[in-house]
ROSE-4610 file (N, C-alpha, C; in Angstrom, 1 decimal, always signed):
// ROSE-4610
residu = [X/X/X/X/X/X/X/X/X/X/X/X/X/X/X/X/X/X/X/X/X/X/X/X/X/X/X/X/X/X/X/X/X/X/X/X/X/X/X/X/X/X/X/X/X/X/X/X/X/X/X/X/X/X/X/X/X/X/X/X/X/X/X/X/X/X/X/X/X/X/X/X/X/X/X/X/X/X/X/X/X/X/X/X/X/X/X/X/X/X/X/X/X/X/X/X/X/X/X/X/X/X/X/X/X/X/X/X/X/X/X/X/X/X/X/X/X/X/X/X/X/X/X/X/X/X/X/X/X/X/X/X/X/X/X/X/X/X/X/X/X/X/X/X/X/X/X/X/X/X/X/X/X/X/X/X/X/X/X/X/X/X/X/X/X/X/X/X/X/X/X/X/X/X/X/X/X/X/X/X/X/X/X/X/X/X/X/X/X/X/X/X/X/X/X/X/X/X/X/X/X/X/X/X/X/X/X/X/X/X/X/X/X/X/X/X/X/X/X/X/X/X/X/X/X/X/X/X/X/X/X/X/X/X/X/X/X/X/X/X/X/X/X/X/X/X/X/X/X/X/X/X/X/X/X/X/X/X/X/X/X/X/X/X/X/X/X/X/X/X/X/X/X/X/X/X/X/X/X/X/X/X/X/X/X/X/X/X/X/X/X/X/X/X/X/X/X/X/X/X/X/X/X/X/X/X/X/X/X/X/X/X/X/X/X/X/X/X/X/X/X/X/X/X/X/X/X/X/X/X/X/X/X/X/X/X/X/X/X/X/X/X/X/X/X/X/X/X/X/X/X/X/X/X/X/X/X/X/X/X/X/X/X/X/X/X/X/X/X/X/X/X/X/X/X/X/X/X/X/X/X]
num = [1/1/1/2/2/2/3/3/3/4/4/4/5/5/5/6/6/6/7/7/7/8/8/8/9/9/9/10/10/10/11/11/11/12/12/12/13/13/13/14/14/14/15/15/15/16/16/16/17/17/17/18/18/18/19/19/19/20/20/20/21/21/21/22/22/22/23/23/23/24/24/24/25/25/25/26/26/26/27/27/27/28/28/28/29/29/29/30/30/30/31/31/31/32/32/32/33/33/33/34/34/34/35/35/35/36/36/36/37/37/37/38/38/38/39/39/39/40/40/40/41/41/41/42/42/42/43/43/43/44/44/44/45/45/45/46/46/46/47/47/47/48/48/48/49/49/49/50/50/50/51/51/51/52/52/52/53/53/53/54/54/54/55/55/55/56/56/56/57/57/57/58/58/58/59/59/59/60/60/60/61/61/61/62/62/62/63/63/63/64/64/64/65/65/65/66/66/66/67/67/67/68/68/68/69/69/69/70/70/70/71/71/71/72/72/72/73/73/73/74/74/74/75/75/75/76/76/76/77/77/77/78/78/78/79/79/79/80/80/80/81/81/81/82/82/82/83/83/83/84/84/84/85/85/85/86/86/86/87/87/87/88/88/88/89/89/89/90/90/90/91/91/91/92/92/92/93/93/93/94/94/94/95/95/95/96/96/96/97/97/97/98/98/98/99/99/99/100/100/100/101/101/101/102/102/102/103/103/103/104/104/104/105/105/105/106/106/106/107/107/107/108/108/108/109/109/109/110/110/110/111/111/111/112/112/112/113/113/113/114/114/114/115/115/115/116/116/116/117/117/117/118/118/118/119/119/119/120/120/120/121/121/121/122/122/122/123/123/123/124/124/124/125/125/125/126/126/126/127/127/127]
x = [+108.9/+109.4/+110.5/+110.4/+111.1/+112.5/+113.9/+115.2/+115.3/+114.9/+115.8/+116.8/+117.8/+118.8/+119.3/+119.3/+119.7/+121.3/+122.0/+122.9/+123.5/+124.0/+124.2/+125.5/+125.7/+127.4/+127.7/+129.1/+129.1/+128.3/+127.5/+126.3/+125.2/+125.2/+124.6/+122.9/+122.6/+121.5/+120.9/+119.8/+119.5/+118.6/+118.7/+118.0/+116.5/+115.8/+114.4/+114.2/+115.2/+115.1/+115.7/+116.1/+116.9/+115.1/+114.6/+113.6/+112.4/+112.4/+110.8/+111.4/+112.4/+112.7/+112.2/+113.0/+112.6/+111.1/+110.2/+108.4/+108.4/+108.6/+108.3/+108.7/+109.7/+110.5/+109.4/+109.4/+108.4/+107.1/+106.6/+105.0/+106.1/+106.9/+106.8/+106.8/+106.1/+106.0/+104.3/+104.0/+102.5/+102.3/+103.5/+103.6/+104.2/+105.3/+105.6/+106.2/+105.0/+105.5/+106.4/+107.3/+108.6/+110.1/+109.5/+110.6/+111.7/+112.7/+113.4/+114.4/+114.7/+115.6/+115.4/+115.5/+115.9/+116.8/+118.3/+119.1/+119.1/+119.0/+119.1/+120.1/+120.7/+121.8/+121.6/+121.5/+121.6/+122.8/+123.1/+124.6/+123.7/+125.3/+124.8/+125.9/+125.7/+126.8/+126.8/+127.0/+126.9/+125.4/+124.5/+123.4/+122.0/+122.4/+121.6/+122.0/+120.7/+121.0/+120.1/+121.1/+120.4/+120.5/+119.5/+119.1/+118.9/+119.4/+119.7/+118.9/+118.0/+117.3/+117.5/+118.2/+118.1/+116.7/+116.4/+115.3/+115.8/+115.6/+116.2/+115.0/+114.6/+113.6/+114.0/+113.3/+113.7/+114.5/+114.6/+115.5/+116.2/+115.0/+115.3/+115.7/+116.5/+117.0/+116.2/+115.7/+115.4/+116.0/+116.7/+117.6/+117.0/+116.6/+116.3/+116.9/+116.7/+118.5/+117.4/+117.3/+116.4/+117.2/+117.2/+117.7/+117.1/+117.0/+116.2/+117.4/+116.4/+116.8/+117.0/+115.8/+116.2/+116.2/+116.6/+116.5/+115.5/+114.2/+113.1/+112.3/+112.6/+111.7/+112.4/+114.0/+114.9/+113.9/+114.0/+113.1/+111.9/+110.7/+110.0/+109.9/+110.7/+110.8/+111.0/+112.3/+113.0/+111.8/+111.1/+110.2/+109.0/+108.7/+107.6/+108.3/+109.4/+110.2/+110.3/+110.1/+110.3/+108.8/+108.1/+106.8/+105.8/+106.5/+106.0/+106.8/+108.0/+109.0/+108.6/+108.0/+107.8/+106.2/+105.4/+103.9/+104.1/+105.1/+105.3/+105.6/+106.6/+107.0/+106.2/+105.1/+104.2/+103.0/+102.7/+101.9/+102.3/+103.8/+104.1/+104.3/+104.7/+104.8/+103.0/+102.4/+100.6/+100.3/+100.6/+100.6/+100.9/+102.5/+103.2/+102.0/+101.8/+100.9/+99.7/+98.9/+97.6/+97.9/+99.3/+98.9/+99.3/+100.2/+100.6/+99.3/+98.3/+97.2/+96.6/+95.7/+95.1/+95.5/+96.8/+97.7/+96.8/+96.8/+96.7/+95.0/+94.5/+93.3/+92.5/+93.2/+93.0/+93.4/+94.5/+95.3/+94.3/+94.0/+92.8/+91.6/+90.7/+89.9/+90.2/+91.2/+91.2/+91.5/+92.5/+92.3/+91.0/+89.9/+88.4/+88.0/+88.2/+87.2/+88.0/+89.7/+89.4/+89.2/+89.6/+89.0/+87.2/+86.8/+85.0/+84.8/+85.8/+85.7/+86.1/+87.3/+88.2/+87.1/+87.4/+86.6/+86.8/+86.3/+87.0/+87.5/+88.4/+89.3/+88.2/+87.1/+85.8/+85.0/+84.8/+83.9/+85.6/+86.7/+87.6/+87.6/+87.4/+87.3/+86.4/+85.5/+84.2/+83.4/+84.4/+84.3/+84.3]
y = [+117.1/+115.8/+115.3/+114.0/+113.3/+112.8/+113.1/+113.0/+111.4/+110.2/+109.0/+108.6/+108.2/+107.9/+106.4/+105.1/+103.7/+103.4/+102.8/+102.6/+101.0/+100.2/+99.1/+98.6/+98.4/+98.1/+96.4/+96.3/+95.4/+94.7/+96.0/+95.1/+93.5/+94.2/+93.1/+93.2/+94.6/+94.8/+95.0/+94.8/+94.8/+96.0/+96.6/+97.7/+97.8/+96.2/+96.4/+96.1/+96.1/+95.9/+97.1/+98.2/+99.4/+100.3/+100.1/+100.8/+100.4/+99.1/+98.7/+99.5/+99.8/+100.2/+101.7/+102.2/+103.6/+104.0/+103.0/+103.3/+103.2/+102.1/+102.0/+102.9/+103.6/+104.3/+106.1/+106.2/+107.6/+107.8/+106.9/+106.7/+106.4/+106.7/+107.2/+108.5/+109.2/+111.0/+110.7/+109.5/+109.4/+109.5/+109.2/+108.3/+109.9/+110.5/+111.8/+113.2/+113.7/+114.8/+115.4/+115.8/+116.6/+115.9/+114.5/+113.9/+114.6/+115.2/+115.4/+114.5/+113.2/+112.3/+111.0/+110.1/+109.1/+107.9/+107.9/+106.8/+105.2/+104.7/+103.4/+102.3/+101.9/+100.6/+99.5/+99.0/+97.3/+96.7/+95.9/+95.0/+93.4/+92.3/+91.0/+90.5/+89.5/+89.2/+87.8/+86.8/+85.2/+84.8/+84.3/+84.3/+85.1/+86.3/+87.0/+88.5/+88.7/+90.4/+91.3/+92.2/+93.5/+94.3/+95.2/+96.5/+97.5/+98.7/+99.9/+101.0/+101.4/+102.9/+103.9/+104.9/+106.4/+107.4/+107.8/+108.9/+110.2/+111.0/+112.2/+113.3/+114.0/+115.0/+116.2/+116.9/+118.2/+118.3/+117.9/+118.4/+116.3/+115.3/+114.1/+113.3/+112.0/+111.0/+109.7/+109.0/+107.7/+106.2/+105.6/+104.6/+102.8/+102.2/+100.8/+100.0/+98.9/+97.6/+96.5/+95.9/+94.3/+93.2/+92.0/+91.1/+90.0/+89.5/+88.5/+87.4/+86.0/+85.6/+85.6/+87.6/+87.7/+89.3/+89.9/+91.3/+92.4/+91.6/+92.3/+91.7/+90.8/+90.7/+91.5/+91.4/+92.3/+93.8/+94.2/+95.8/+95.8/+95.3/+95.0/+95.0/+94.2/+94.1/+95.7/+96.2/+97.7/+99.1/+98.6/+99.8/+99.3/+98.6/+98.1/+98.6/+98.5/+99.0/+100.6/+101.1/+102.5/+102.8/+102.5/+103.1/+102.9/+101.9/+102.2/+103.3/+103.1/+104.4/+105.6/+106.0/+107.3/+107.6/+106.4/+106.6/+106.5/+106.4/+106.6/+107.3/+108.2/+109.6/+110.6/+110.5/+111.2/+111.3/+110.3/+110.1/+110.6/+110.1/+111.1/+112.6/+113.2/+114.5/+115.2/+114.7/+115.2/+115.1/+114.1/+113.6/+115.3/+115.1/+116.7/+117.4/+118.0/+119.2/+119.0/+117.9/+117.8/+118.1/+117.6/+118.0/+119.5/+120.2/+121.3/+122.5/+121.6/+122.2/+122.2/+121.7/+120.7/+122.1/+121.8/+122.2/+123.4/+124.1/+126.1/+126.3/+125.2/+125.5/+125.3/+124.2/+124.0/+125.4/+125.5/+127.0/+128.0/+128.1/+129.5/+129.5/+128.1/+127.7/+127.8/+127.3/+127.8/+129.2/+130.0/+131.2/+132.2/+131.6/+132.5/+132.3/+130.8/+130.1/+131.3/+131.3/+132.1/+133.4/+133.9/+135.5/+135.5/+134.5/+134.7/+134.9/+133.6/+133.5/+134.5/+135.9/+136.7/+138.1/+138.2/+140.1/+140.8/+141.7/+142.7/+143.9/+144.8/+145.5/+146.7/+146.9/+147.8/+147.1/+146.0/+145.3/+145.4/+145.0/+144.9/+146.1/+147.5/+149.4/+149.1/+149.2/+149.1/+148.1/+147.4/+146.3/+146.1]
z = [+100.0/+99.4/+100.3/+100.7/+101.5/+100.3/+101.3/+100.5/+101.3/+100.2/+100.3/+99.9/+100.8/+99.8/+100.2/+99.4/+99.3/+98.9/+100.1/+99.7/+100.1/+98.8/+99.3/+99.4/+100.6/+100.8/+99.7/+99.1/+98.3/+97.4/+96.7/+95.9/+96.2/+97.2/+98.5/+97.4/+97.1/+96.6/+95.2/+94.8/+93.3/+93.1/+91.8/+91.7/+92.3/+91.9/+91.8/+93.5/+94.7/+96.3/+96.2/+95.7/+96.2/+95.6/+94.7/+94.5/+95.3/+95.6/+96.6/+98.1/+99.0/+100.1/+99.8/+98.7/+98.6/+98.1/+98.0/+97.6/+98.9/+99.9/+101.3/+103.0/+102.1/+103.1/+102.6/+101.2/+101.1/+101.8/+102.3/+103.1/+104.8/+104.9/+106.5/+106.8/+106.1/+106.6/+106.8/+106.4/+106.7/+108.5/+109.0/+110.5/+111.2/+110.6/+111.2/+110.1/+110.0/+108.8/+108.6/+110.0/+109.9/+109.6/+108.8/+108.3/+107.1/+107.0/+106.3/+105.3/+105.8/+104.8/+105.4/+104.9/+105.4/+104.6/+105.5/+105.1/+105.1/+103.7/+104.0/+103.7/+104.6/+104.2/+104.2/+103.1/+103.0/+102.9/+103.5/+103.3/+103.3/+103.3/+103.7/+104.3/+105.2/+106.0/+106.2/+104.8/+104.8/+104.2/+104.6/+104.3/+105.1/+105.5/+106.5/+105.7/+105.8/+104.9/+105.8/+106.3/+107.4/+106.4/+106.9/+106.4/+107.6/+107.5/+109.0/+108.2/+108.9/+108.2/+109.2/+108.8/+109.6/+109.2/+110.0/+109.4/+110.3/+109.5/+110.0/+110.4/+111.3/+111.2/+111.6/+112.2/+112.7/+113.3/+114.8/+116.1/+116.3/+115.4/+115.8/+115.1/+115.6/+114.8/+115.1/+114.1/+114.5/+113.7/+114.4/+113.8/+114.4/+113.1/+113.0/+112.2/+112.9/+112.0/+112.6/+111.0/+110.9/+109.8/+110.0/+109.5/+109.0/+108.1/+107.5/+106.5/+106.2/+105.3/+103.5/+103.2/+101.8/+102.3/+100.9/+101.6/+101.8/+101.2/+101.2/+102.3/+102.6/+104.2/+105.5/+104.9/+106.2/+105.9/+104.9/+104.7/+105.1/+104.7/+105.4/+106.9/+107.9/+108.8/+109.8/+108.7/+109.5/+109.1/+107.8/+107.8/+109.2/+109.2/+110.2/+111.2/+111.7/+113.2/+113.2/+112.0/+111.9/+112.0/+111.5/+111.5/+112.8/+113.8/+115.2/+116.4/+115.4/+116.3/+115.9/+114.5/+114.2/+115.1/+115.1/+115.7/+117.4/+117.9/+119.0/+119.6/+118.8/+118.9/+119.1/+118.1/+117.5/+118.7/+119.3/+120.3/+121.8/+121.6/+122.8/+122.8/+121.5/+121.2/+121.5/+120.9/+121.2/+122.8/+123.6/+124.9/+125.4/+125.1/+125.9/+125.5/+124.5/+124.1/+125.2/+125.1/+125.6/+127.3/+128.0/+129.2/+129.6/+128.6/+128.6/+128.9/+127.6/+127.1/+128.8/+128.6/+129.9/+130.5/+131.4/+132.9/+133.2/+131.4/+131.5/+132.0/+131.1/+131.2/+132.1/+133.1/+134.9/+135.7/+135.7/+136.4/+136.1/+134.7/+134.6/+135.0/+135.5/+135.6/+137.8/+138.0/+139.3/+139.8/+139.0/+139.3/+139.5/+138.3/+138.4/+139.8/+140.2/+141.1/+142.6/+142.7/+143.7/+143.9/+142.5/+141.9/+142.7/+142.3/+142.5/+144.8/+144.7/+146.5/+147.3/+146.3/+147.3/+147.5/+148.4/+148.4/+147.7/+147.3/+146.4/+147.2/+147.3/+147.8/+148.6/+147.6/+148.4/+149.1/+149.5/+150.3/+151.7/+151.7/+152.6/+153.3/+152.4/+152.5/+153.6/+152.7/+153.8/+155.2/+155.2/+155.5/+157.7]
């Protein structure tokens, strides 16, 4: 279970925009599983209302700040920014593995090939 927690500086926010971020912020473990919490600040600053989301994961931090003219399009906006930063992560995280993977399976695959080419120690005996 993903720990959200909404907080709105100066009652910038209304319950029923503090509950729609938090339906929208629970479906980013869809993007990267090892999400453990994620922080969200709403404020407003004149007629412009940002919203900052921290997501917290294992060893990582990922932090997005979007601004709009109400505060549900600003949320909208920061979850959309988070959900290509968490899919990007995620892609380069599998990347590392696959050339990791790859690297061993090349190296093993050349070692047979010169194992097959070398003499063996009783053909060099006798040789």
């Amino acid at each position: 279970m993903l720990n959200i927690t909404v907080t709105a500086k100066s009652d910038s926010a209304t319950y029923a925009v503090k509950e729609y971020a938090k339906e929208k912020a629970q479906k980013l473990s869809r993007y990267y599983d090892r999400l453990q919490g994620v922080d969200i600040i709403m404020e407003t600053d004149r007629a412009t209302h940002i919203v900052e989301m921290i997501a917290i994961g294992d060893k990582h931090r990922f932090v997005a700040k979007e601004a709009g003219n109400e505060m549900m399009e600003a949320t909208d906006l920061v979850i959309d920014k988070m959900e290509r930063q968490l899919s990007k992560f995620k892609e380069k995280m599998h990347e590392r593995h696959r050339r990791k993977t790859s690297s061993t399976v090349e190296d093993i695959e050349s070692w047979k090939e010169v194992e097959e080419e070398a003499e063996s120690y009783q053909d060099i005996v006798d040789g």
